[in-house]
Each structure stands twice: as C-alpha cells, then as structure tokens.
ChimeraX commands (.cxc) that place a marker at each C-alpha (Angstrom):
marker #1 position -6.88,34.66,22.29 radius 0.5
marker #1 position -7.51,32.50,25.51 radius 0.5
marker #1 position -5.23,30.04,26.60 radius 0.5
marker #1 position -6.82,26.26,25.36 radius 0.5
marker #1 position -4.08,24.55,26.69 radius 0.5
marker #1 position -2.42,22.22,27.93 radius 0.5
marker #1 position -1.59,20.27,24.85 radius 0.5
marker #1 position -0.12,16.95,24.50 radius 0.5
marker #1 position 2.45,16.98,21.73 radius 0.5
marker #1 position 1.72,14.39,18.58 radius 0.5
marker #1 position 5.07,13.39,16.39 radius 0.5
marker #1 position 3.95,11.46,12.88 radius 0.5
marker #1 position 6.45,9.60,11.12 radius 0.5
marker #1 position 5.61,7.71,7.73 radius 0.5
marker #1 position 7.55,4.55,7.28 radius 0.5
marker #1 position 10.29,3.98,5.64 radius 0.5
marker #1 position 10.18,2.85,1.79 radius 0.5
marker #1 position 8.51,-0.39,0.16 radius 0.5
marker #1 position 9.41,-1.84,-3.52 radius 0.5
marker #1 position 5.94,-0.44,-4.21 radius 0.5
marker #1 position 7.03,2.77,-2.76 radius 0.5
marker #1 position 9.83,3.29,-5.88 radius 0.5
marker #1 position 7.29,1.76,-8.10 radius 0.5
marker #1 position 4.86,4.13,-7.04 radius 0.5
marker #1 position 2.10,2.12,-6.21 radius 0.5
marker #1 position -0.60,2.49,-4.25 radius 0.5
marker #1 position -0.44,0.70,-1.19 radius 0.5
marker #1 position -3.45,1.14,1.45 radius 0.5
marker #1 position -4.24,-1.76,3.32 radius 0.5
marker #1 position -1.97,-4.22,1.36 radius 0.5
marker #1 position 0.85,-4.82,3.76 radius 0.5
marker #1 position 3.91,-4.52,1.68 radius 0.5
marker #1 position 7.19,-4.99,3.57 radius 0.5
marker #1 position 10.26,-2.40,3.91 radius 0.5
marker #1 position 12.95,-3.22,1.15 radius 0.5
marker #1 position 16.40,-3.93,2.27 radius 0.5
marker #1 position 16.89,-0.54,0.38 radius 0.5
marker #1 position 13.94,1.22,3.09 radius 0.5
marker #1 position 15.44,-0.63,6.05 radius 0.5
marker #1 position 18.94,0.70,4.94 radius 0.5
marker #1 position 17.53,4.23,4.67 radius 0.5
marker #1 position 15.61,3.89,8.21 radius 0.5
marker #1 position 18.30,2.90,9.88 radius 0.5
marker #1 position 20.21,6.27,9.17 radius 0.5
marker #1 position 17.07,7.90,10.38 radius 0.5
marker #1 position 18.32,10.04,13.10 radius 0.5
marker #1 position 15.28,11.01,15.70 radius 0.5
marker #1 position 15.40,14.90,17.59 radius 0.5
marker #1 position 15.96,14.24,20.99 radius 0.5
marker #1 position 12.68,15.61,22.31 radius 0.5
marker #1 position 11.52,12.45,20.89 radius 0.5
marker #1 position 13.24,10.15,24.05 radius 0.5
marker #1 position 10.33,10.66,26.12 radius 0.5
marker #1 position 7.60,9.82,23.74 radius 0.5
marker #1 position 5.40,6.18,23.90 radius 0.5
marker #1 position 5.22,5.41,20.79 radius 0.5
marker #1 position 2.38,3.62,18.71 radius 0.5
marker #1 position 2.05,2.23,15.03 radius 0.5
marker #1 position -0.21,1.11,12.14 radius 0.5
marker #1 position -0.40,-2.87,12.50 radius 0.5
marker #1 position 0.83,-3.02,8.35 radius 0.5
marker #1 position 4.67,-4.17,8.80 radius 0.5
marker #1 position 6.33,-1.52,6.79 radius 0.5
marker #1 position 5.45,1.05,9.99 radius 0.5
marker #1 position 5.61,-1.54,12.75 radius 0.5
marker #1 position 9.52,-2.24,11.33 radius 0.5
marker #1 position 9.83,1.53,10.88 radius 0.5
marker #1 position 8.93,2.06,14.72 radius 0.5
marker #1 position 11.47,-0.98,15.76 radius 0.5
marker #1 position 14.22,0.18,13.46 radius 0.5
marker #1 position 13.90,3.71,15.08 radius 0.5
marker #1 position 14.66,2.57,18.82 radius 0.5
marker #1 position 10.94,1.72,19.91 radius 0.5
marker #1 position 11.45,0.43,23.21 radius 0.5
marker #1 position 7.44,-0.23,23.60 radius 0.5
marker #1 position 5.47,-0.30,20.84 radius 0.5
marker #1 position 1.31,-0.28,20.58 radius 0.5
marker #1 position -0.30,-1.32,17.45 radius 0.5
marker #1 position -3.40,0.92,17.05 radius 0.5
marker #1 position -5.76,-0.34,13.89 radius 0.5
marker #1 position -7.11,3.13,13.51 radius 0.5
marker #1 position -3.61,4.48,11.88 radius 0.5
marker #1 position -3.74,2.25,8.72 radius 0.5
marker #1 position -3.16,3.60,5.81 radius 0.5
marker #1 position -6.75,4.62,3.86 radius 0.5
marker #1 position -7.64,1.94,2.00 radius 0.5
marker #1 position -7.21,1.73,-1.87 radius 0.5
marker #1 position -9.62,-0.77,-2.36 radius 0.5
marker #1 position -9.29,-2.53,-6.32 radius 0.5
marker #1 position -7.05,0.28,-6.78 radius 0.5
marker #1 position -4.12,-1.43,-4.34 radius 0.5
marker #1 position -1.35,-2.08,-5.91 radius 0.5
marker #1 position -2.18,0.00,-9.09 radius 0.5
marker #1 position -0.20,3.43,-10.08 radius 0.5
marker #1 position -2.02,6.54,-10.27 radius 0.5
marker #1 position -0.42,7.76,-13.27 radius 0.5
marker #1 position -2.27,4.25,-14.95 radius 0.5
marker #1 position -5.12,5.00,-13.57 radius 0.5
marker #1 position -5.64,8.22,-15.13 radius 0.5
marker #1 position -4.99,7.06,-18.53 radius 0.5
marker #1 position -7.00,4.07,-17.82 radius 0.5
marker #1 position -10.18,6.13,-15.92 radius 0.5
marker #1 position -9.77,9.35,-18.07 radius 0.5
marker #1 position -12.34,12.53,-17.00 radius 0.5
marker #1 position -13.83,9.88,-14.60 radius 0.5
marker #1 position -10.63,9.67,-12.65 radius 0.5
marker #1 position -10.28,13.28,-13.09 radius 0.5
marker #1 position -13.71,14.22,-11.67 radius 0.5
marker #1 position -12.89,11.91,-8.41 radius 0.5
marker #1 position -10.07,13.28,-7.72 radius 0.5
marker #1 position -11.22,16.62,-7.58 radius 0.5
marker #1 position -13.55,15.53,-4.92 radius 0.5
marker #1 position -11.01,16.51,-2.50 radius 0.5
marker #1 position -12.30,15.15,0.77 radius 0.5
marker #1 position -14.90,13.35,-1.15 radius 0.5
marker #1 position -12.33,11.03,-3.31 radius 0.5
marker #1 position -12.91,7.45,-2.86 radius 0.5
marker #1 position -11.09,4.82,-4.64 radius 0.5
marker #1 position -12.98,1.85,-6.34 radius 0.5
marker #1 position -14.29,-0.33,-3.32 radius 0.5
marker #1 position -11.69,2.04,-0.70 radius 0.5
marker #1 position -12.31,4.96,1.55 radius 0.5
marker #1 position -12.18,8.54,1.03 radius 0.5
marker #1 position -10.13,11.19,3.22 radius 0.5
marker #1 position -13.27,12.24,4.72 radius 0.5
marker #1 position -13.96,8.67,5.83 radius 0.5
marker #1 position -10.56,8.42,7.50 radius 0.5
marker #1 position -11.20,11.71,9.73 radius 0.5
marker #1 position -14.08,9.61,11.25 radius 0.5
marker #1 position -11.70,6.74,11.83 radius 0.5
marker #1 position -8.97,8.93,12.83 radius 0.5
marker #1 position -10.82,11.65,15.15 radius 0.5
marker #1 position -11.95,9.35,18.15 radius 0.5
marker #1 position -8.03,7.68,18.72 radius 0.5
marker #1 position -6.92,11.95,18.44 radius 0.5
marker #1 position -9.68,12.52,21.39 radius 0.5
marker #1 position -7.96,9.28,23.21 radius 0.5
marker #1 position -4.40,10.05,22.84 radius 0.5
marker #1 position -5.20,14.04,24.27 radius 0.5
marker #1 position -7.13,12.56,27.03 radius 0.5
marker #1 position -4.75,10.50,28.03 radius 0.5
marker #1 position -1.87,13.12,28.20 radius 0.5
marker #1 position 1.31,11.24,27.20 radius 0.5
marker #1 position 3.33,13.00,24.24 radius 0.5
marker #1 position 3.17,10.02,21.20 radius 0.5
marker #1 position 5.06,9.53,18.34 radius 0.5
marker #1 position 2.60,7.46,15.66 radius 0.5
marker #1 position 4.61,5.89,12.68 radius 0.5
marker #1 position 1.98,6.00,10.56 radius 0.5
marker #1 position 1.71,6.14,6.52 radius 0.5
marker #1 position 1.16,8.74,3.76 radius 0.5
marker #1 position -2.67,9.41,3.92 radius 0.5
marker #1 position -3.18,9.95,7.29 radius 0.5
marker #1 position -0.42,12.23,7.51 radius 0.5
marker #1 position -1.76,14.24,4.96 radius 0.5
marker #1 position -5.85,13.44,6.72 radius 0.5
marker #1 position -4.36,14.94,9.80 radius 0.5
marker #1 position -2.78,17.87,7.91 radius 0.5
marker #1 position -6.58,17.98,6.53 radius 0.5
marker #1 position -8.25,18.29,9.91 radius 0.5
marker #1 position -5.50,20.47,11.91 radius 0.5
marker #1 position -5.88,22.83,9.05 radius 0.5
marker #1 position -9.48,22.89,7.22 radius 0.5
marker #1 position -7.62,22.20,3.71 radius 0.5
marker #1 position -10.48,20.39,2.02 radius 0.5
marker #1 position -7.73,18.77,0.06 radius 0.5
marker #1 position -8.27,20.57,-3.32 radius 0.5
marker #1 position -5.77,21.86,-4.68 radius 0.5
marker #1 position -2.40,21.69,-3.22 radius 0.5
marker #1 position -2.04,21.44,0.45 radius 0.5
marker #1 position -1.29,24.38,3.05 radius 0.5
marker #1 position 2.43,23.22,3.17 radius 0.5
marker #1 position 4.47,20.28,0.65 radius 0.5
marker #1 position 4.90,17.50,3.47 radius 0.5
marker #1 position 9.22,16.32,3.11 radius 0.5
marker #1 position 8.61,12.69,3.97 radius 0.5
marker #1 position 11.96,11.41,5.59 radius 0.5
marker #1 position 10.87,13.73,8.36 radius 0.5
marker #1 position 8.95,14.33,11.87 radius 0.5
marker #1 position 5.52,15.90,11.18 radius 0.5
marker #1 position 4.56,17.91,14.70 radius 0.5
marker #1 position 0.98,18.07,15.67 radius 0.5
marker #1 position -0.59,19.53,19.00 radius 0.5
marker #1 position -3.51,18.28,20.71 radius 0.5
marker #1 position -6.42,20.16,23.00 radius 0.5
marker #1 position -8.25,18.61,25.40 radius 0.5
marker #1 position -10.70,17.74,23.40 radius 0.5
marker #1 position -8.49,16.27,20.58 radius 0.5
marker #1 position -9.13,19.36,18.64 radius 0.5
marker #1 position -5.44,18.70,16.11 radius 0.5
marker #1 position -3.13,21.84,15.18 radius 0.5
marker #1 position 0.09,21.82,13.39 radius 0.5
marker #1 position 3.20,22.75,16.00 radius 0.5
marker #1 position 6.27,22.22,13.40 radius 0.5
marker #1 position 6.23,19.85,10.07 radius 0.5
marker #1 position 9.27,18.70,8.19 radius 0.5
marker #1 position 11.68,18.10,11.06 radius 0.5
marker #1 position 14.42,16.36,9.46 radius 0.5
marker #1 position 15.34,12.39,9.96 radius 0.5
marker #1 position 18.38,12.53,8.08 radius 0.5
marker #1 position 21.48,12.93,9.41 radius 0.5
marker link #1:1,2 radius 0.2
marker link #1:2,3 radius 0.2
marker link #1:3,4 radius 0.2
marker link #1:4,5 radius 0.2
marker link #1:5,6 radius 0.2
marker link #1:6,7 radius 0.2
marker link #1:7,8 radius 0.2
marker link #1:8,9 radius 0.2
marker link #1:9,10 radius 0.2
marker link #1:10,11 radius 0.2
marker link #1:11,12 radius 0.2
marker link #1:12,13 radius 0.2
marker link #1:13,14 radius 0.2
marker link #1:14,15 radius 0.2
marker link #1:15,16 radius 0.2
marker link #1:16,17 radius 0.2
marker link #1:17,18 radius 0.2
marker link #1:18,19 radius 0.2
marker link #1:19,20 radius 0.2
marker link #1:20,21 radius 0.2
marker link #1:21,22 radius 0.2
marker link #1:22,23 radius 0.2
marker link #1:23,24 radius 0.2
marker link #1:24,25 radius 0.2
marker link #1:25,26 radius 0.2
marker link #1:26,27 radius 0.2
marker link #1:27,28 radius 0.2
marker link #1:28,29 radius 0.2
marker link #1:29,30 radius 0.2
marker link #1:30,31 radius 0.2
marker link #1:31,32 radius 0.2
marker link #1:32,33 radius 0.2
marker link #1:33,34 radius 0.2
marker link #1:34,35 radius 0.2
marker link #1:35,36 radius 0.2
marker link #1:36,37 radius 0.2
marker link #1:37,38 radius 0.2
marker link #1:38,39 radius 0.2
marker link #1:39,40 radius 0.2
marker link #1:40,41 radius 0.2
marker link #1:41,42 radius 0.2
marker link #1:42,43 radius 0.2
marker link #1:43,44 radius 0.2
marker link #1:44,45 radius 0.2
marker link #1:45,46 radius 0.2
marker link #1:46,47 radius 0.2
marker link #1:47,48 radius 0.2
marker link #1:48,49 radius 0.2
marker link #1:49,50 radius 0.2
marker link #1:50,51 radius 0.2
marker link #1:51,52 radius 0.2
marker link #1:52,53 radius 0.2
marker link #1:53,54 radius 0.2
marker link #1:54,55 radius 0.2
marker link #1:55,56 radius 0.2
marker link #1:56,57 radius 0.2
marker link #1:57,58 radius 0.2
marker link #1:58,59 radius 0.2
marker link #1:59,60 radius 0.2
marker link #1:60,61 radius 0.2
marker link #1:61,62 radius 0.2
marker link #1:62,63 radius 0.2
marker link #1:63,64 radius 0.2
marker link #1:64,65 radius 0.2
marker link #1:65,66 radius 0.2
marker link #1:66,67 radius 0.2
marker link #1:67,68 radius 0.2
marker link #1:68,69 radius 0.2
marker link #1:69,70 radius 0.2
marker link #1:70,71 radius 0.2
marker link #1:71,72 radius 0.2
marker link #1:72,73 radius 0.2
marker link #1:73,74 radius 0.2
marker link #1:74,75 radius 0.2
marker link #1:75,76 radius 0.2
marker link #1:76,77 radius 0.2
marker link #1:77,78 radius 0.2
marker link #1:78,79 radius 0.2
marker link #1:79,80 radius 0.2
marker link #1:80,81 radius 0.2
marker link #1:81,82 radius 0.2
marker link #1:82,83 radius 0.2
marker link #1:83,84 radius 0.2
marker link #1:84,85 radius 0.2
marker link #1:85,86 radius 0.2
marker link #1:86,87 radius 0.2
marker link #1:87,88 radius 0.2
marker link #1:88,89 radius 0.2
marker link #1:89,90 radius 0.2
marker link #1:90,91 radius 0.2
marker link #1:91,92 radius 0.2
marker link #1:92,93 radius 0.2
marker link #1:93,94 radius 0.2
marker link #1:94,95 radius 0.2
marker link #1:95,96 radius 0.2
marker link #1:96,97 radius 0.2
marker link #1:97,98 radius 0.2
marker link #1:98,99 radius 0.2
marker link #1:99,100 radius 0.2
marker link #1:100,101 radius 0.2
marker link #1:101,102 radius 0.2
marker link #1:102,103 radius 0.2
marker link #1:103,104 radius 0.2
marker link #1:104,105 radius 0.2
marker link #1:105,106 radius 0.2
marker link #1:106,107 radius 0.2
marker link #1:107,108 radius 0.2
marker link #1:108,109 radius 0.2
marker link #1:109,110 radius 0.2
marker link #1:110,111 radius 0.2
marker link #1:111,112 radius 0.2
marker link #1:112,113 radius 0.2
marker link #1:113,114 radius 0.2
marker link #1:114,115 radius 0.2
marker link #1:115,116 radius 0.2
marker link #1:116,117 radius 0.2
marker link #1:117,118 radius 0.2
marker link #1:118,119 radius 0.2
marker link #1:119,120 radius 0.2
marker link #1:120,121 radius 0.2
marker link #1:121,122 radius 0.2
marker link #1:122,123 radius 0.2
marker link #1:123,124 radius 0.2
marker link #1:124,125 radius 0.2
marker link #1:125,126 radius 0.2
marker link #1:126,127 radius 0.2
marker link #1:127,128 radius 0.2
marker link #1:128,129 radius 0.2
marker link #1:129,130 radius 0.2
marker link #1:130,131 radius 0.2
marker link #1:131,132 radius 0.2
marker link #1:132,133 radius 0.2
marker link #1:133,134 radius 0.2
marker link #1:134,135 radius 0.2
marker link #1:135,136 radius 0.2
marker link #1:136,137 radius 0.2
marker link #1:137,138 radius 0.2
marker link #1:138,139 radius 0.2
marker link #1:139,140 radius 0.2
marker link #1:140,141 radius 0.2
marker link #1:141,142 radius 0.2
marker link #1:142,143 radius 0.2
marker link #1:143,144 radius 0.2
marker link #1:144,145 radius 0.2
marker link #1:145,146 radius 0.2
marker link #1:146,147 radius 0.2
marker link #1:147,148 radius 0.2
marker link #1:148,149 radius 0.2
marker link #1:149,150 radius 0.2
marker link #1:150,151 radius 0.2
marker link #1:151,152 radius 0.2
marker link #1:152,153 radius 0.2
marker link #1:153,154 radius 0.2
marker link #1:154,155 radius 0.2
marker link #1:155,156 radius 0.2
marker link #1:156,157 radius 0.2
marker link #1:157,158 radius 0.2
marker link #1:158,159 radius 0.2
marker link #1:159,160 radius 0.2
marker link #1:160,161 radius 0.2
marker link #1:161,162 radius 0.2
marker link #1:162,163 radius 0.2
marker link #1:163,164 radius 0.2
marker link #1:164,165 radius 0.2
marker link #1:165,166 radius 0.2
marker link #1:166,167 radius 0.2
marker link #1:167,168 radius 0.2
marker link #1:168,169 radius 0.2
marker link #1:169,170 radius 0.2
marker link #1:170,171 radius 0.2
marker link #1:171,172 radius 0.2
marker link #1:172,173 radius 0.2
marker link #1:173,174 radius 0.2
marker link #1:174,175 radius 0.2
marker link #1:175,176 radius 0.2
marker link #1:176,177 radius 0.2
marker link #1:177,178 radius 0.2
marker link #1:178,179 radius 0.2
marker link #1:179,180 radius 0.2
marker link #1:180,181 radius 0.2
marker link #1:181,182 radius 0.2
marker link #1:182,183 radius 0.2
marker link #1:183,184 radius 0.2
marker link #1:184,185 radius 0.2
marker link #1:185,186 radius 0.2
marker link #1:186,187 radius 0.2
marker link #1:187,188 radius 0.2
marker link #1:188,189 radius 0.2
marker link #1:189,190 radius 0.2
marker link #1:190,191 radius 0.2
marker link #1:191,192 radius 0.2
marker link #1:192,193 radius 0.2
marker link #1:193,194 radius 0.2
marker link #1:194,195 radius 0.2
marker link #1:195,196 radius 0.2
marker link #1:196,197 radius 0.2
marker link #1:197,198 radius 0.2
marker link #1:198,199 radius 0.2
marker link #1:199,200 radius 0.2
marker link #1:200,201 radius 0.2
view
C-alpha cells in the first residue's frame, strides 16, 4: 500500500465522571459538572508521556474543560464542535426508562444505528458532519492534539475511522478511564493508531 502519510497524531480523552454519570443519565448538551467523586478520580489520572508535547483542546461543557485543567493543560482551546451529541427531551433521562417507557418504538430507533436520533437531539450521523470539518482543521494544521471530549464522539470517531455503522456492537469495547489514539491524513481522513491506553495508575 502507498505511503499516505504524514499523519498528525489525535489523543481523545472523555471526562471524568458526573452525578449523572453514576446515575446513568443521559447527558448531551446539559452541562453537568464533575462530582467531587470524578474530580477525585481525575486527579489520579496519570497521562503517557508522549502526551507532553500535545496542545490540547476541549468541549466548552465544564465536566471536559475541568477534565483538561485537572490533567495538567497548560493551554487550553475550547472548540464547540466536540460537544457531546445532543439528547434533546431525552437529557437527563436514563435509557433503561426510556425503553420501558418508548417500547418497540425505542427499539426500532435504536437500531437505526447511524440513523438514531433522540426526541428533538441529533443522530451519530449528524455529529460526523459536525465533527469531520474540525478533523480536516486539526490535520491541516499539523500539531499532535489531545481533545477531552465526551462519550459520543468518541464512539462517532470510532464510527468514521472504522465504517462501523454503529449496529450492533462496535469494532472494539472502548475502556473509558483511558487515551483513545486516532491518526490523521492530510486530508483529515481518521484511523485508529492504539485505543484503551490506560489513565490509571
């Protein structure tokens, strides 16, 4: 295979946890703070080294931006485009409630795969097109990133850097107190380099 390259090296992080985290909530757009029990477990966080000459960037919601402090962010850019995908009427609701609640109706949407869409929220394939252009910008512009970031677009990226339409299971169980390794072309084209590199010490 011809050589594509260079590549500029991607590192996601998902924040640490939220109160609607252990309640299992959905959380989207609703900007729910770290608990004192997520900063706790951030601050243990121990980042691979390779890491020290990353900029770094993070979803504007707090629970990421206080992630990306907490981890040693000596710069930090907010970029809008790595929100988490919104929930719409569904924020703040668990899944498990909304199944019994929604019934085959639920069932049918989520077996959409790409396609899902929340009540009045966005679907995965909806946050590729929000996602793709700020992958084109960060591989243009070269510098290695680390993006803490939030469940969904993990798993969108995951999506686009390997075709999984999101039925079914995906390609590989994400751990999520972990560094998720991407790699970008030069035209932002996304593959996976190494997932589930361990934060814990």
């Amino acid at each position: 295979m011809a050589e594509r390259g260079p590549w500029t090296s991607l590192a996601l992080i998902r924040h640490g946890p939220t109160a609607w985290t252990r309640e299992k909530r959905l959380q989207g757009h609703t900007d729910v703070p770290l608990s004192a029990e997520g900063r706790e477990t951030v601050s243990r966080w121990q980042l691979p080294p390779v890491l020290s000459g990353y900029q770094w960037v993070s979803s504007p919601l707090s629970r990421a931006t206080e992630t990306a402090w907490l981890l040693g962010a000596a710069t930090l850019r907010i970029e809008p485009r790595l929100k988490e995908m919104s929930y719409g009427e569904w924020e703040g609701r668990r899944l498990q409630d909304l199944r019994a609640e929604l019934g085959e109706a639920m069932a049918e949407n989520e077996a959409r795969g790409l396609d899902f869409r929340p009540a009045g929220g966005e679907s995965p394939r909806q946050l590729h097109q929000r996602l793709s252009p700020w992958l084109a910008e960060v591989a243009h512009d070269g510098q290695p990133t680390v993006a803490v970031t939030h469940h969904g677009v993990i798993r969108a990226l995951l999506s686009l850097a390997t075709g999984w339409d999101m039925t079914g299971r995906p390609p590989k169980k994400l751990a999520w107190e972990a560094v998720q390794f991407f790699r970008l072309g030069k035209d932002g084209k996304i593959e996976v380099d190494r997932l589930n590199v361990s934060l814990e010490a």
